[in-house]
C-alpha positions as CSV (number, residue, x, y, z in Angstrom):
1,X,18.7,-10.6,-18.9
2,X,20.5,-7.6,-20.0
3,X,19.4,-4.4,-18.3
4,X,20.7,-0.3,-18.2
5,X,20.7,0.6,-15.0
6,X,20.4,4.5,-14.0
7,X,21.2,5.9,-10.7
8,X,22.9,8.5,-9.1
9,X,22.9,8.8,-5.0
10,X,24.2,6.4,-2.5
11,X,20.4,5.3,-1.8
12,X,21.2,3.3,-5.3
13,X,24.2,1.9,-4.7
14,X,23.0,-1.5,-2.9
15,X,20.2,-1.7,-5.3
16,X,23.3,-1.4,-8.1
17,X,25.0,-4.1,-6.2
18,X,21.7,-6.3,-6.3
19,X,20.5,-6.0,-9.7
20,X,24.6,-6.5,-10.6
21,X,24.3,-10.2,-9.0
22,X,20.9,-10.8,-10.5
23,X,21.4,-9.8,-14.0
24,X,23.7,-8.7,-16.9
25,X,24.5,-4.8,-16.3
26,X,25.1,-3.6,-19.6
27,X,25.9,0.0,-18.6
28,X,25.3,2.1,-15.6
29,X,23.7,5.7,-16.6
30,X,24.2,8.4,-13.9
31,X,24.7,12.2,-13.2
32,X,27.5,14.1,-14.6
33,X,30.8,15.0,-12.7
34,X,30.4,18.5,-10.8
35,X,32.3,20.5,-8.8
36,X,31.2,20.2,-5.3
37,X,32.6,22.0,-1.6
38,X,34.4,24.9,-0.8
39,X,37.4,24.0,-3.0
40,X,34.9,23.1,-6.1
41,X,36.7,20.0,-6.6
42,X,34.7,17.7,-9.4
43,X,33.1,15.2,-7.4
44,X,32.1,12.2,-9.0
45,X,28.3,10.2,-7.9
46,X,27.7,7.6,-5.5
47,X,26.4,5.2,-8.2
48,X,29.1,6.1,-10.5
49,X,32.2,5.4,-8.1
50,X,30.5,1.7,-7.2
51,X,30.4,1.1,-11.1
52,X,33.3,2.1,-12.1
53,X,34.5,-0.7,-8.6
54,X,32.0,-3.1,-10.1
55,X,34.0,-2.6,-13.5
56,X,30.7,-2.0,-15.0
57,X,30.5,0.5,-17.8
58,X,29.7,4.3,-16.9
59,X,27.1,6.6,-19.2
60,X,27.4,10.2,-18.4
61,X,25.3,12.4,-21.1
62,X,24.8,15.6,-21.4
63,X,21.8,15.0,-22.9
64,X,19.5,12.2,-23.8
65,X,20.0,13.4,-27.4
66,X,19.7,10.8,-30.6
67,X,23.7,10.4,-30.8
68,X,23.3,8.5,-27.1
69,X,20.2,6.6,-28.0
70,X,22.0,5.1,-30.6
71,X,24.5,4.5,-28.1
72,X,22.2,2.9,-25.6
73,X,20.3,1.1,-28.3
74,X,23.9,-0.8,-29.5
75,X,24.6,-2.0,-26.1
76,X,20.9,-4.2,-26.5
77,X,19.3,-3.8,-23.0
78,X,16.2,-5.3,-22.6
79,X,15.1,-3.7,-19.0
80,X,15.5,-0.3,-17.7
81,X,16.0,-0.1,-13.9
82,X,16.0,3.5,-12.2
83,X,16.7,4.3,-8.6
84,X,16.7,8.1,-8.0
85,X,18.4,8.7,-11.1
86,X,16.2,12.3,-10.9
87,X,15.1,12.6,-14.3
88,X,12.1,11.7,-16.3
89,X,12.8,9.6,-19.2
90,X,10.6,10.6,-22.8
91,X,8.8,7.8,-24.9
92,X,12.0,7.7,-27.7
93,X,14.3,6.4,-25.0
94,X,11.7,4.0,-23.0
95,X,11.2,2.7,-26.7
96,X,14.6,1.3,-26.5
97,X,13.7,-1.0,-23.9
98,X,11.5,-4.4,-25.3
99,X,10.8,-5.1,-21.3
100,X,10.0,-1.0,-20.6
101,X,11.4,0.4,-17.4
102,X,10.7,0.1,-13.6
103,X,11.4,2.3,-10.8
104,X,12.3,2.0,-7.1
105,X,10.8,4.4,-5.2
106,X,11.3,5.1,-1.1
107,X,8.0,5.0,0.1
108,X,4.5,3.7,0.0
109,X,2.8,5.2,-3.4
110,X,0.8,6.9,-4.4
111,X,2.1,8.3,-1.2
112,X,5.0,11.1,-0.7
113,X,5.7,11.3,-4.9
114,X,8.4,13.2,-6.1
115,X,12.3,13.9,-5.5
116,X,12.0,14.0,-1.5
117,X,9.9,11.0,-0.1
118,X,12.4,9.4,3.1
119,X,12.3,13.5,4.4
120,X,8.6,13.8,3.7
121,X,7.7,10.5,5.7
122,X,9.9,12.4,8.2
123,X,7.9,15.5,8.3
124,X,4.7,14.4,8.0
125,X,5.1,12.0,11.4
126,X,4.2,9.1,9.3
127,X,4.0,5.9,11.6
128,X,5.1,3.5,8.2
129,X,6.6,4.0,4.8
130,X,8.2,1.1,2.8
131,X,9.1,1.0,-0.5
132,X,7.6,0.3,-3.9
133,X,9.0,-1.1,-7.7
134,X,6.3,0.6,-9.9
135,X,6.8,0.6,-13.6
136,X,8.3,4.1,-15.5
137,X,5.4,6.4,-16.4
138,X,5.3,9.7,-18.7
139,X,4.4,11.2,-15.4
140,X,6.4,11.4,-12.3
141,X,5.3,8.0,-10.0
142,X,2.6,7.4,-11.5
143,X,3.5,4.0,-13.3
144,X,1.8,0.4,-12.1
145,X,2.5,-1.0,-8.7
146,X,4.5,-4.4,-9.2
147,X,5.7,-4.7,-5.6
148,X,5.9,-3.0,-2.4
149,X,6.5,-3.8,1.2
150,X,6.1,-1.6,4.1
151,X,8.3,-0.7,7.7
152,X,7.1,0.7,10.3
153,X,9.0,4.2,11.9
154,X,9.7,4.8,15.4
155,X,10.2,8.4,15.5
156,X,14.0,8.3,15.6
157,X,14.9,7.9,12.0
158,X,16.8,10.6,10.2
159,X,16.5,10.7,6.2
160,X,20.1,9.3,6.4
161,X,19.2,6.1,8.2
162,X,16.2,5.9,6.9
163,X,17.6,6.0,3.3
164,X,20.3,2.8,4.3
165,X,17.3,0.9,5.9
166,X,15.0,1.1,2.8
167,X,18.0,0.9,0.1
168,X,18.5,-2.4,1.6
169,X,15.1,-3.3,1.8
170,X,14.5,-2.3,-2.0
171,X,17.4,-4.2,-2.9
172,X,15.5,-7.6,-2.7
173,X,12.4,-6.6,-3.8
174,X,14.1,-5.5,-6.8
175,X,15.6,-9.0,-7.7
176,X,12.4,-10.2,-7.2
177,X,11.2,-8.3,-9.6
178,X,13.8,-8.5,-11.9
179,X,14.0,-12.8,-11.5
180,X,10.0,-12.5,-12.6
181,X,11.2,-10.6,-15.5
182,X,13.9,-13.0,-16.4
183,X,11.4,-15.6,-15.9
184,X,8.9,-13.8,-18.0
185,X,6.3,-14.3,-15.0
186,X,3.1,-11.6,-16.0
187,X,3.7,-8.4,-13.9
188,X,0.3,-7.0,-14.7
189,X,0.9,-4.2,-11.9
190,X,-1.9,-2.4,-9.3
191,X,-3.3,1.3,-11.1
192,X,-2.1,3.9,-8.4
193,X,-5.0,5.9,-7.0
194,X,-4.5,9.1,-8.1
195,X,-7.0,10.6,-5.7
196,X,-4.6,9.3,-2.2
197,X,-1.8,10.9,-4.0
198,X,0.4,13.4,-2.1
199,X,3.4,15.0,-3.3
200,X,7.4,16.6,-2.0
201,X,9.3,18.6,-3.5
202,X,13.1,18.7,-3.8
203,X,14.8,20.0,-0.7
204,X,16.6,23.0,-1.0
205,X,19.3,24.6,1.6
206,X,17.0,27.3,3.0
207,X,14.1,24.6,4.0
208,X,16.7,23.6,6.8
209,X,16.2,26.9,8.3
210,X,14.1,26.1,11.9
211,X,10.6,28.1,12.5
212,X,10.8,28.2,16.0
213,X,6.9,29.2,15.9
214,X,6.3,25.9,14.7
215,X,5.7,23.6,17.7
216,X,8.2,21.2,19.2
217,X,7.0,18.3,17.6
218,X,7.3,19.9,14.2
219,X,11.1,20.9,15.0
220,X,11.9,17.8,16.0
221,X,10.7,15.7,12.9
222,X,12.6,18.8,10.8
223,X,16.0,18.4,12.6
224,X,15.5,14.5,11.4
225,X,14.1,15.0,8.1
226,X,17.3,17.3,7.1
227,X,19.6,15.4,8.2
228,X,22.0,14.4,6.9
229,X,21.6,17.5,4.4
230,X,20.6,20.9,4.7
231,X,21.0,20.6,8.5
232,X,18.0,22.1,10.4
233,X,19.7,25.6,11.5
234,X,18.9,28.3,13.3
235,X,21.7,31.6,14.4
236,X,23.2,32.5,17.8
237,X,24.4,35.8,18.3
238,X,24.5,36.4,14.4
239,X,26.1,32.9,13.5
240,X,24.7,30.1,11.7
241,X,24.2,27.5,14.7
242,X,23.6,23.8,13.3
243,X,21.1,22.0,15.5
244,X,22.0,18.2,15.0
245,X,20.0,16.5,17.5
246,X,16.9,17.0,19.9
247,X,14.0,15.5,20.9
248,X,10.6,17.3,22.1
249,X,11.5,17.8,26.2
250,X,8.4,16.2,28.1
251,X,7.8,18.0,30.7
252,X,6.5,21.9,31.4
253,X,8.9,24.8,32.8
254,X,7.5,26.6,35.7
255,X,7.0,30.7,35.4
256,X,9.4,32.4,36.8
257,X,7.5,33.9,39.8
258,X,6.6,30.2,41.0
259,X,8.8,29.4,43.7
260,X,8.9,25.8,42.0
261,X,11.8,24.2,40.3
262,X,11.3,21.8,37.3
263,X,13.6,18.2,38.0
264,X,16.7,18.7,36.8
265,X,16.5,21.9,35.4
266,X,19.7,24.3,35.5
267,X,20.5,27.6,34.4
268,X,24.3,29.0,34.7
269,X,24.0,32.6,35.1
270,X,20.1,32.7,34.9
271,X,17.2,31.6,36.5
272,X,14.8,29.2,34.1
273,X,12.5,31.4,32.5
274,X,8.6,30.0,31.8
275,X,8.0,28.7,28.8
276,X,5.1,30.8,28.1
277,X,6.8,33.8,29.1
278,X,9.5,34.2,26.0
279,X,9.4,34.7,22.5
280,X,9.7,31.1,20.1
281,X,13.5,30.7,20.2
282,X,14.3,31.8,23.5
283,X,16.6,29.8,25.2
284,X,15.1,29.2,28.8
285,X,17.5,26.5,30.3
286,X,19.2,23.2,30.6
287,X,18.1,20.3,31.8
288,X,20.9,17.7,33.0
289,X,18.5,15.1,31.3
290,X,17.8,16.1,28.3
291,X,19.7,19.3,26.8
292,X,19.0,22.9,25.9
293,X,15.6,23.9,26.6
294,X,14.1,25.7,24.0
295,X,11.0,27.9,23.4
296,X,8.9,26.7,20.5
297,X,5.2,27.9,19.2
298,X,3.8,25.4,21.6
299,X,5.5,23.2,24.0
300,X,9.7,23.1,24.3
301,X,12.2,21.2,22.2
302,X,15.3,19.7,24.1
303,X,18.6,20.2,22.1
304,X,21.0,17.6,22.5
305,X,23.9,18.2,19.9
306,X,25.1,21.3,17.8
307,X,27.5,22.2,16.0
308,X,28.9,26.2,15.0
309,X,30.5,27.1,11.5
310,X,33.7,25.5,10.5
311,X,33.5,24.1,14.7
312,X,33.4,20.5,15.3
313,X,30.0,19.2,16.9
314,X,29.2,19.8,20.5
315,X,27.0,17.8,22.8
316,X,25.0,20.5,24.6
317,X,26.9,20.1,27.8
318,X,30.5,20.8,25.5
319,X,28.4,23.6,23.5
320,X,27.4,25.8,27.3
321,X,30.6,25.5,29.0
322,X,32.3,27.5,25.7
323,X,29.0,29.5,25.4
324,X,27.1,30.0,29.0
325,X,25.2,33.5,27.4
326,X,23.2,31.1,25.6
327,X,21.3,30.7,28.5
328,X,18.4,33.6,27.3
329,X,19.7,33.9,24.4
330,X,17.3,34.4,21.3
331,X,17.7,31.6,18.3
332,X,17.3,33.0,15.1
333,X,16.0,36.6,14.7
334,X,12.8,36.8,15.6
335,X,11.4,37.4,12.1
336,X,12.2,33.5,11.9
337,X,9.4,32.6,14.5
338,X,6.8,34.5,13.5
């Protein structure tokens, strides 16, 4: 079975790899070069550096005008198969496909549709996501459920990890699908339920930025959800301060005026300051356990790892020996917590 296959972000590439095995790839359609980085060098995509290794041929329009249907239509696909190719594909090109067009899709839909699903499951503390092969729709992920299977989360995924665990996983569903295609097995498909639908929006650089007033669960999830990309960041001392990893700190700092001392809680050049006596962002401490102790809308996040501008990453212990006025020290201005 002949298929075009469109994709641009390393989350397609082992689904490339698979449907490549499975089936006859007559072209593989993805995003334009672009300049990328400091030095604006042109930057080629994921997808199209594993086709081009594949020796598989590349499709890089500027537009999905008539002069590239015509195109498509001479290379005789019967199947379309899109993974995060990030565009929606009108009728005149679907109709070029006798089979129509699926779609794999990182997560559990009607669930977390749209261009940001692996970070949303992140953010909203799901406890499972999964993935799902639904068929191509006028609408964004809306089309007919033909498979799906489901993982559970632990609360340590990041949206790079969990974008590698659920390529792979969509890998295989997809040859299934694609076998019962081949086969030409029915694939009626399960109508999404437009009422259980939620929705994400692409990510954009600024969303990285941390709200210290949130509370330290809701930090936490962020520094996982942006990472690998925006980064959840914060500033220290007028610098961007990159805060790479953390996890909510479990136990509750005593006021100052207490006489007590929390377990393994140590301050260079300060006392520990109580939690509920600082503005969101206030550095209070470190803890040989567990990191920076930091001030949040409620409770206190724990950062482990960070990173300053053009500054290779620090763990916390690395990060206070170069900078011990962090101890007190306000994260982010305060306009940021509020």
């Amino acid at each position: 079975m002949r298929i075009l296959f469109a994709g641009t972000p390393a989350l397609a590439v082992p689904p490339l790899r698979a449907a490549a095995n499975a089936c006859e790839v007559a072209a593989v359609l993805t995003s334009r070069d672009m300049p990328a980085g400091r030095g604006q060098a042109v930057k080629q995509s994921e997808v199209k550096r594993e086709a081009v290794r594949l020796g598989l041929p590349v499709l890089q329009p500027a537009r999905l005008d008539p002069a590239f249907l015509e195109e498509v239509r001479a290379l005789e696909p019967r199947l379309l198969v899109v993974v995060a190719y990030g565009r929606i594909f009108r009728q005149p090109f679907l109709d070029l496909f006798p089979l129509g067009g699926v779609n794999l899709h990182p997560s559990l839909l009607p669930r977390h549709r749209g261009p940001s699903p692996l970070s949303a499951a992140i953010l909203a503390g799901d406890r499972e996501t999964g993935v799902t092969i639904q068929r191509l729709a006028q609408r964004f992920d809306t089309g007919d459920i033909l498979a799906q299977t489901r993982v559970a989360l632990d609360g340590t995924e990041t949206t790079g990890s969990l974008g590698d665990r659920l390529s792979i996983l969509g890998s295989d569903l997809l040859v299934s699908v694609l076998q019962a295609f081949a086969e030409g097995k029915p694939l009626a498909g399960t109508v999404q339920d437009d009422g259980a639908a939620t929705y994400c929006a692409p990510i954009r650089k600024e969303d990285g930025l941390i709200r210290w007033a949130d509370p330290a669960e809701a930090v936490e999830r962020a520094v996982r959800a942006y990472d690998p990309w925006p980064r959840a960041h914060t500033t220290l001392g007028g610098q961007t301060l990159l805060v790479l990893k953390s996890h909510v700190y479990p136990d509750t700092l005593p006021l100052p005026d207490s006489g007590a001392a929390a377990p393994g809680v140590v301050a260079p050049g300060a006392a520990p300051r109580g939690e509920h006596q600082a503005f969101p962002g206030t550095v209070l401490a470190a803890s040989r356990g567990h990191g920076l102790l930091v001030r949040c809308g409620r409770g206190v996040l724990a950062v482990e790892r960070l990173q300053l501008p053009f500054k290779k990453p620090l763990d916390w212990r690395s990060f206070l020996n170069g900078h011990p006025e962090t101890i007190g020290a306000p994260l982010g201005a305060r306009a940021e917590g509020v």
